[in-house]
N, C-alpha and C positions, 0 to 999 in steps of 0.2 A: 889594524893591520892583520891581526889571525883574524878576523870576521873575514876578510875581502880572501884573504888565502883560502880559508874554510869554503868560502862561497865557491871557489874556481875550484877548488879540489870537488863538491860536488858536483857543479856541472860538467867536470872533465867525466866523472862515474856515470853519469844517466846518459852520458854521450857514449861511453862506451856500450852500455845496457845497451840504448834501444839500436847502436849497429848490430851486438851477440843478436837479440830478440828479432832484429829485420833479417839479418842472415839464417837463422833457424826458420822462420816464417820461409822464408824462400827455399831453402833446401826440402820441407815438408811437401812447398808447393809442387817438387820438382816431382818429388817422390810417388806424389797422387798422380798425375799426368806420365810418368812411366814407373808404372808398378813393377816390384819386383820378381819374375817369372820364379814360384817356390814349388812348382807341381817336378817331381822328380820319374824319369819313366824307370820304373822298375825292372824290365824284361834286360834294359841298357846295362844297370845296375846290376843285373845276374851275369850278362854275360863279361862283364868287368872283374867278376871276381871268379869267373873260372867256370861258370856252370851251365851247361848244355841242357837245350831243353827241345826237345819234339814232341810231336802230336800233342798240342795244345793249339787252338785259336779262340777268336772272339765270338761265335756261334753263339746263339744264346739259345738252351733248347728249354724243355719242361717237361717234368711228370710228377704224378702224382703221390703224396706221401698213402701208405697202406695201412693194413693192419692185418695181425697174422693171429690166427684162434690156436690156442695148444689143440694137439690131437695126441691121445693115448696111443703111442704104437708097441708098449711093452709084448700085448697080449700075439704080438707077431712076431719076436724073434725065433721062437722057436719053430716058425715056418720054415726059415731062411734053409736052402737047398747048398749043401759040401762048404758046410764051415761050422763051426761051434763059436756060439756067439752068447753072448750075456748082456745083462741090462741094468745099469746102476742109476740113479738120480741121471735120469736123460739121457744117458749118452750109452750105444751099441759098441761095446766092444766083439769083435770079431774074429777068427783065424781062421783064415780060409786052407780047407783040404786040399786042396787042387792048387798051387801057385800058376798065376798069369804070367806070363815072358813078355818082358817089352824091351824094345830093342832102342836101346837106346847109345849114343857115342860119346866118347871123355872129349872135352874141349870147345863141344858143340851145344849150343841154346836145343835147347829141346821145345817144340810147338808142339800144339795138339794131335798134329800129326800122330807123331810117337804113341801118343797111347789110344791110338782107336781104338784097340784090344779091350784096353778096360773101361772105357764108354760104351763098349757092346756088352760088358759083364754089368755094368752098372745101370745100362737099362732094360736089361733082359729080366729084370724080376725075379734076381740076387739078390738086391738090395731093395729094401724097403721104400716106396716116395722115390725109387730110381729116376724115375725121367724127368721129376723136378730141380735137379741136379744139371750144375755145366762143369767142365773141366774149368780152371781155373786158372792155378800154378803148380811148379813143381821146387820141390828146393832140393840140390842135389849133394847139399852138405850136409841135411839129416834125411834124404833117401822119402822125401814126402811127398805125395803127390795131394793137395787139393780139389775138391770140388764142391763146390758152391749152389745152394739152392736158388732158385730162377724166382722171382717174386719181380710179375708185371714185365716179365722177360729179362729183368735184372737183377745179377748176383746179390747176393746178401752176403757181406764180407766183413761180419764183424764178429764171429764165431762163434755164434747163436745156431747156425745151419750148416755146417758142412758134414763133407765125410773125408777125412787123413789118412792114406792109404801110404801103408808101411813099404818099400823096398830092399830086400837083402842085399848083398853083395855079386848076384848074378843077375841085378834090375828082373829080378822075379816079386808081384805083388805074393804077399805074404801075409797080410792083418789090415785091419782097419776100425777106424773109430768116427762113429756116427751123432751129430745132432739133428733131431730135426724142429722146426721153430712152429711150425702148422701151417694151418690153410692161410692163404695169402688173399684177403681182399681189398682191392682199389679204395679208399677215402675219400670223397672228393672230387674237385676237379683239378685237371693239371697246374703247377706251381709253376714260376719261371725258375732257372737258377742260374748262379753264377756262372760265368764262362769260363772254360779250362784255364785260358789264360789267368783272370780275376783268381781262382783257386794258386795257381801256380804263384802269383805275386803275394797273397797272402801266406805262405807258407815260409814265400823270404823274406816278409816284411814282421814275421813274427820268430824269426831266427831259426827255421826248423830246417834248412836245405844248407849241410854246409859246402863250404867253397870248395871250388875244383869239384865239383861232383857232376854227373850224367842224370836228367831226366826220363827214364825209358818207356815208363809207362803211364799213363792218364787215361782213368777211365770211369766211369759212373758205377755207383753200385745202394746197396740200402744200408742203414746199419739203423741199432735198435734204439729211438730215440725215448722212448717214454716205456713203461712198464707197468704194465695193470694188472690187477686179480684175473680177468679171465681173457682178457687181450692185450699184447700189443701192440705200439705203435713205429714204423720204421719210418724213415725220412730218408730223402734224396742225400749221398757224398760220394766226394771226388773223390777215389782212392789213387794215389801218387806213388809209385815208385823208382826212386832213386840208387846210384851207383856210387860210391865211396869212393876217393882214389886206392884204400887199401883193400877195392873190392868188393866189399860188404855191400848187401842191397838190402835197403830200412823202406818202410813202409809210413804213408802220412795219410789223412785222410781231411775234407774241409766238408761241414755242413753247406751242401749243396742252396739250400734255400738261404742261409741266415749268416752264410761268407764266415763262418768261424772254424781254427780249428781243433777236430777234436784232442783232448790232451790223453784220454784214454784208449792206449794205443795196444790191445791187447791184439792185434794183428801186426805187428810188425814181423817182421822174418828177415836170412840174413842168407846171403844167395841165392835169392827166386829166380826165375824167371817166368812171364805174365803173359798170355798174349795179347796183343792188340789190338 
């Protein structure tokens, strides 16, 4: 009598099994014949939690990574015409005799416009390597104005090359402080790189754009990827700037060739404004 029990207690168990194992089998089946859609659009995903973004699209351009030779320019400061300037480990410090006026408005985004003045000072052969220089940014909460060395017609924005031009309290240029990175030559043939858009989604897929914030500015530039004894080497990046809701404007930057981004953020700044 427990034999004949035992017997129906397990066929009742393997009847159960192979319906679980037929119903599993058939839900798998279902599963492979409508897969499950896991690709997420990101841009959606930005603007869900608050964050604006322009001048980005899917463009796919390309340039070339460089390379820059130091060049001694110590033995030229004391060229320099109505300013007393000095020279330390690289960098021109300057006071210029003569302050420049620029006219500039409280409340109002300053463009390039604003300082023609000191782009004509700056490449009139004032300034050392002048006309390898662009206007850049200005930040009007430490009174700075940027400009940026042109390498391949594109900034170099990782603070290897620029010149930081002081403003007092009557936006009268007043001082400045100079790098310069050297000669700029092409390596190569053009690279592809990622698309502003592609930069713009890695930057919130790696946490670096917080919510509620404005994308203002997207723009190409070079920064210093390798380091050698007698040269450098720069690569293509997206330089990104964003708007805080508490105002603040942070800087991001993605290696243009190789979609990463950089974590050595020694350009960030904190009320720019860029042009575009």
């Amino acid at each position: 009598m427990d034999f004949r029990r035992s017997t129906l207690v397990l066929i009742i168990s393997f009847l159960f099994l192979d319906i679980f194992l037929f119903g599993t089998f058939w839900q798998m089946k279902k599963e492979v014949k409508t897969p499950l859609n896991t690709s997420i659009n990101v841009m959606e995903q930005m603007r869900a939690d608050g964050i604006i973004v322009t001048g980005v699209n899917t463009t796919v351009e390309s340039l070339p990574i460089i390379q820059i030779s130091p060049t001694n320019i110590e033995h030229l400061v004391n060229t320099l015409p109505s300013q007393v300037a000095t020279y330390d480990k690289g960098v021109i410090s300057s006071q210029l005799l003569a302050p420049i006026q620029l006219t500039l408005y409280a409340n109002t985004t300053a463009t390039i416009e604003n300082f023609a003045e000191l782009t004509t000072y700056v490449e009139s052969g004032s300034i050392i390597n002048g006309s390898q220089y662009t206007w850049f940014n200005y930040n009007p909460t430490t009174r700075k104005v940027i400009y940026a060395q042109r390498a391949n017609k594109i900034p170099v924005m990782d603070g290897s090359s620029q010149i930081i031009f002081t403003l007092n309290a009557n936006n009268q240029v007043i001082s400045y402080e100079q790098t310069f990175a050297g000669n700029a030559e092409v390596l190569g043939a053009n690279r592809a790189l990622i698309t502003s858009q592609k930069a713009m989604e890695v930057l919130y897929l790696a946490g670096r754009i917080p919510t509620r914030s404005t994308v203002s500015v997207v723009r190409l530039s070079y920064y210093k990827s390798l380091a050698l004894k007698d040269l450098s080497i720069y690569s293509p990046a997206w330089y990104v700037e964003f708007k805080q809701v508490d105002g603040q404007t942070l800087v991001r930057r993605v290696d243009a060739i190789r979609g990463t981004v950089l974590t050595n953020e020694a350009t960030e700044t904190v009320n720019t404004t860029t042009p575009q």
